[in-house]
C-alpha positions as CSV (number, residue, x, y, z in Angstrom):
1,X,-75.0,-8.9,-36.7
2,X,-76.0,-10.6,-39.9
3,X,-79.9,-11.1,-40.7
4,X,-81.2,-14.1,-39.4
5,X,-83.7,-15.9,-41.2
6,X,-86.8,-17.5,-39.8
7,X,-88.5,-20.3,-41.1
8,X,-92.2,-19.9,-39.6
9,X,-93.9,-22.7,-40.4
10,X,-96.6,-21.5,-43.7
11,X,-94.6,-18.1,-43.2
12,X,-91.1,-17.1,-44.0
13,X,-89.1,-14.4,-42.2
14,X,-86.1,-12.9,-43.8
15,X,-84.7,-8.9,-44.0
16,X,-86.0,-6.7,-45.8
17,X,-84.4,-6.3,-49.9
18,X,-84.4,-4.2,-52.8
19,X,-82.4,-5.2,-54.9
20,X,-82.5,-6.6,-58.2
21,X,-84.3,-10.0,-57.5
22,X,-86.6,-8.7,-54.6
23,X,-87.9,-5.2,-54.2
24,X,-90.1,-5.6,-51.0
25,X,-90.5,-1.3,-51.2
26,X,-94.3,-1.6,-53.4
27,X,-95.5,-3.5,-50.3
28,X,-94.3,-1.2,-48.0
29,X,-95.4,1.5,-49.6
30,X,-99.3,-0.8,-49.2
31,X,-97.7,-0.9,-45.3
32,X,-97.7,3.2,-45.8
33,X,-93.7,2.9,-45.4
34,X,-92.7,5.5,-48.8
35,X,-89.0,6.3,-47.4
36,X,-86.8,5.3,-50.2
37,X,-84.0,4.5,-47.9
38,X,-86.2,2.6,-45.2
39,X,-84.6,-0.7,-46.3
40,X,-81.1,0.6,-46.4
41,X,-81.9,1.6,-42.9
42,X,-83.3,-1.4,-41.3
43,X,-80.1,-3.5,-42.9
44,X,-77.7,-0.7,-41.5
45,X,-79.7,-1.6,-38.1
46,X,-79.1,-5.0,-38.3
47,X,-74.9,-4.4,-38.5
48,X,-75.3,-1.3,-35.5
49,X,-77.6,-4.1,-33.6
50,X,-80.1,-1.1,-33.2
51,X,-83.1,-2.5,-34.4
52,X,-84.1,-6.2,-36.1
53,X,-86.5,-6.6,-38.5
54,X,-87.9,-9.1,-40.8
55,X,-90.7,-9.1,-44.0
56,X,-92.9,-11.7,-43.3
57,X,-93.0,-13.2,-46.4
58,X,-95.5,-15.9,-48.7
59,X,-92.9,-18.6,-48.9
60,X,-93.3,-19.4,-53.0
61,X,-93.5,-15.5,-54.0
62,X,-91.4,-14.3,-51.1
63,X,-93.9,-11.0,-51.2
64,X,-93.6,-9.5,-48.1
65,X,-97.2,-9.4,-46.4
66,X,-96.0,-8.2,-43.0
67,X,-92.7,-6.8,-41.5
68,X,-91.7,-7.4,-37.5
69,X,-89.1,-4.8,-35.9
70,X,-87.3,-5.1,-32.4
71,X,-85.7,-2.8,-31.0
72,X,-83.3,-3.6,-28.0
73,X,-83.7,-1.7,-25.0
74,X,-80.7,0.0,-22.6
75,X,-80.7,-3.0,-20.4
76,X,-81.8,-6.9,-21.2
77,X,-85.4,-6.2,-22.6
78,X,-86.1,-5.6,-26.2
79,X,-90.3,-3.9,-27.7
80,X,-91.7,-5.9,-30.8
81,X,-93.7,-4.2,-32.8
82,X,-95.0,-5.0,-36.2
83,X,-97.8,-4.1,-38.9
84,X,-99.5,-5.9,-41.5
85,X,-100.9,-5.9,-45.1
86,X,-104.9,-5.8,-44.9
87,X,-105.7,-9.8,-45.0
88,X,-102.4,-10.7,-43.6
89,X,-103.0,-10.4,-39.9
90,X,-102.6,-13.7,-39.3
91,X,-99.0,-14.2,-41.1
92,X,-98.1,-11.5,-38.4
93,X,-99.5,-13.1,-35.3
94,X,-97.6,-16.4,-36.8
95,X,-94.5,-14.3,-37.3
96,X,-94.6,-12.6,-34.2
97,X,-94.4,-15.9,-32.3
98,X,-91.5,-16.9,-33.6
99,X,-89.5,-13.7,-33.8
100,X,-90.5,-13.6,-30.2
101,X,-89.0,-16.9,-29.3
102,X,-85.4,-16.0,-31.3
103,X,-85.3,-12.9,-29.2
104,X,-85.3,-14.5,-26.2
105,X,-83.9,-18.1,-27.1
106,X,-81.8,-16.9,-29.4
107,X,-81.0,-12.6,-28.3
108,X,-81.1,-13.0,-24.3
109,X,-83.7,-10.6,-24.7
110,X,-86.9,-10.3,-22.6
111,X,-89.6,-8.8,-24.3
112,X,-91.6,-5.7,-22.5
């Protein structure tokens, strides 16, 4: 599966990057994510349909201030965890909503 965006409201979710217009691995590295191949990773996840995740991002910057991961279970369930920047606690509870209406609107999923 391709990345699906989100548009959140005062929040936008996209997949992670780094590349050479977005580098979202310095705020990781604030999330104490230092992996160099943790994006590479999560958008390998996306094609296997192992795991989805998106940087919650500040719309005008598109600095990631959060990132959301689900991970599909063995059967029709699916656990959604996330993390947050300190101050951005918030953009993850408003992300977390609507990731967790695309899983199961959108996915089939139901959350545990």
């Amino acid at each position: 599966m391709e990345p699906v965006e989100i548009n959140a409201g005062t929040w936008y979710l996209r997949a992670l990057r780094a590349d050479d217009r977005i580098d979202d691995r310095p705020a990781l590295a604030d999330g104490g994510i230092t992996d160099p191949d943790y994006v590479a990773r999560r958008t390998a996840q996306w094609a296997e349909e192992t795991n989805f995740s998106w940087a919650v991002c500040e719309p005008t910057t598109a600095e990631l201030v959060a990132e959301i991961v689900v991970t599909p279970g063995a059967d029709d369930t699916a656990e959604l965890t996330g993390w947050a920047r300190p101050g951005y606690e918030t953009a993850l509870d408003t992300g977390t909503t609507a990731v967790r209406r695309f899983v199961e609107g959108g996915l089939g999923l139901r959350l545990r």
